[in-house]
Steps between C-alpha positions, in 0.01 A plus 500: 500500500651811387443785776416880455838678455580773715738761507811566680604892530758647739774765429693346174251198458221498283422106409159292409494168648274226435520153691354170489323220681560137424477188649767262431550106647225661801657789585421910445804641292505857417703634258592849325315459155598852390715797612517793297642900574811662616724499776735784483742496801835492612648121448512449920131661551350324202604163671377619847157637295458144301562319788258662688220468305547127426475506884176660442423242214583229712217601760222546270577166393518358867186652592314381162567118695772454178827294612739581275583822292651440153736741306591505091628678242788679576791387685377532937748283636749759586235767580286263720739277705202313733396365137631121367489415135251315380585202221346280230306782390486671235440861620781707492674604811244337742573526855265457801459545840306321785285689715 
Protein backbone atom coordinates (compact mmCIF):
# COMPACT_ATOMS: atom_id res chain seq x y z
CA UNK A 1 0.00 0.00 0.00
CA UNK A 2 1.51 3.11 -1.13
CA UNK A 3 0.94 5.96 1.63
CA UNK A 4 0.10 9.76 1.18
CA UNK A 5 3.48 11.54 0.73
CA UNK A 6 4.28 14.27 2.88
CA UNK A 7 6.66 16.88 2.95
CA UNK A 8 9.77 17.54 4.75
CA UNK A 9 10.81 21.46 5.05
CA UNK A 10 13.39 22.93 7.44
CA UNK A 11 16.13 25.58 6.73
CA UNK A 12 18.06 24.04 3.47
CA UNK A 13 15.57 21.02 3.05
CA UNK A 14 12.78 21.00 0.88
CA UNK A 15 12.00 17.06 -0.03
CA UNK A 16 8.59 14.98 -0.94
CA UNK A 17 8.53 11.66 0.54
CA UNK A 18 6.27 8.92 -0.11
CA UNK A 19 6.47 5.45 1.80
CA UNK A 20 5.01 2.15 1.69
CA UNK A 21 3.24 -0.65 3.50
CA UNK A 22 3.84 -4.28 2.74
CA UNK A 23 3.61 -7.40 4.23
CA UNK A 24 6.28 -9.78 3.54
CA UNK A 25 6.78 -13.72 5.01
CA UNK A 26 4.03 -12.11 8.02
CA UNK A 27 5.60 -9.22 8.87
CA UNK A 28 4.81 -5.12 8.32
CA UNK A 29 7.85 -3.71 6.24
CA UNK A 30 7.90 -0.14 5.41
CA UNK A 31 9.93 1.20 2.99
CA UNK A 32 10.85 4.69 1.24
CA UNK A 33 9.00 4.28 -2.21
CA UNK A 34 9.98 7.80 -3.31
CA UNK A 35 12.13 10.77 -2.19
CA UNK A 36 12.30 13.70 -4.22
CA UNK A 37 13.72 17.70 -3.48
CA UNK A 38 16.83 19.32 -2.32
CA UNK A 39 19.07 19.31 0.44
CA UNK A 40 21.42 22.15 0.27
CA UNK A 41 23.84 22.11 3.28
CA UNK A 42 27.19 22.03 4.40
CA UNK A 43 28.67 18.24 3.88
CA UNK A 44 28.79 17.73 8.08
CA UNK A 45 25.10 19.34 8.59
CA UNK A 46 23.60 17.58 5.61
CA UNK A 47 24.64 14.21 7.32
CA UNK A 48 23.41 15.40 10.79
CA UNK A 49 19.98 16.77 8.74
CA UNK A 50 19.56 13.21 6.75
CA UNK A 51 20.18 11.40 9.63
CA UNK A 52 17.76 13.02 11.51
CA UNK A 53 14.96 12.70 9.56
CA UNK A 54 15.43 8.97 8.82
CA UNK A 55 15.18 9.03 12.66
CA UNK A 56 11.94 10.63 12.08
CA UNK A 57 11.17 8.05 9.22
CA UNK A 58 12.00 5.34 11.34
CA UNK A 59 9.17 6.35 13.94
CA UNK A 60 6.39 6.81 11.64
CA UNK A 61 7.16 3.47 10.57
CA UNK A 62 7.34 2.05 14.24
CA UNK A 63 4.20 3.57 15.16
CA UNK A 64 2.34 2.38 11.78
CA UNK A 65 3.01 -1.44 13.73
CA UNK A 66 5.73 -1.90 10.51
CA UNK A 67 9.00 -3.96 11.63
CA UNK A 68 11.39 -3.15 9.38
CA UNK A 69 12.22 0.07 7.30
CA UNK A 70 13.73 -0.53 3.83
CA UNK A 71 16.09 1.88 1.89
CA UNK A 72 17.00 1.93 -2.20
CA UNK A 73 18.28 3.71 -4.78
CA UNK A 74 21.16 5.50 -4.02
CA UNK A 75 24.07 4.37 -2.17
CA UNK A 76 22.84 4.69 2.20
CA UNK A 77 25.32 2.52 3.56
CA UNK A 78 27.81 5.11 4.42
CA UNK A 79 25.16 7.78 5.22
CA UNK A 80 23.02 5.41 7.42
CA UNK A 81 25.41 3.18 9.47
CA UNK A 82 22.43 1.31 11.80
CA UNK A 83 21.39 -0.04 8.17
CA UNK A 84 22.70 -3.83 6.84
CA UNK A 85 22.59 -4.68 3.19
CA UNK A 86 20.10 -6.53 1.99
CA UNK A 87 20.95 -9.51 -0.80
CA UNK A 88 19.41 -11.71 -3.50
CA UNK A 89 17.47 -8.89 -4.60
CA UNK A 90 17.33 -7.18 -7.25
CA UNK A 91 16.73 -3.57 -6.05
CA UNK A 92 19.54 -1.50 -6.13
CA UNK A 93 21.28 -0.46 -3.02
CA UNK A 94 18.72 -2.09 -0.60
CA UNK A 95 19.45 -1.83 2.95
CA UNK A 96 17.10 -2.26 5.96
CA UNK A 97 16.69 -1.81 9.36
CA UNK A 98 14.75 -3.60 12.21
CA UNK A 99 12.60 -1.71 14.36
Amino acid sequence: MILPPFGIVREGIAVLITMEAFIEDGRKIAGIYQLSGRISMRPKAWLSAVRDEVRKLENIARNAGCEELRIAGRSWRRVLPGYEPMTGTDVPNLIRKVL
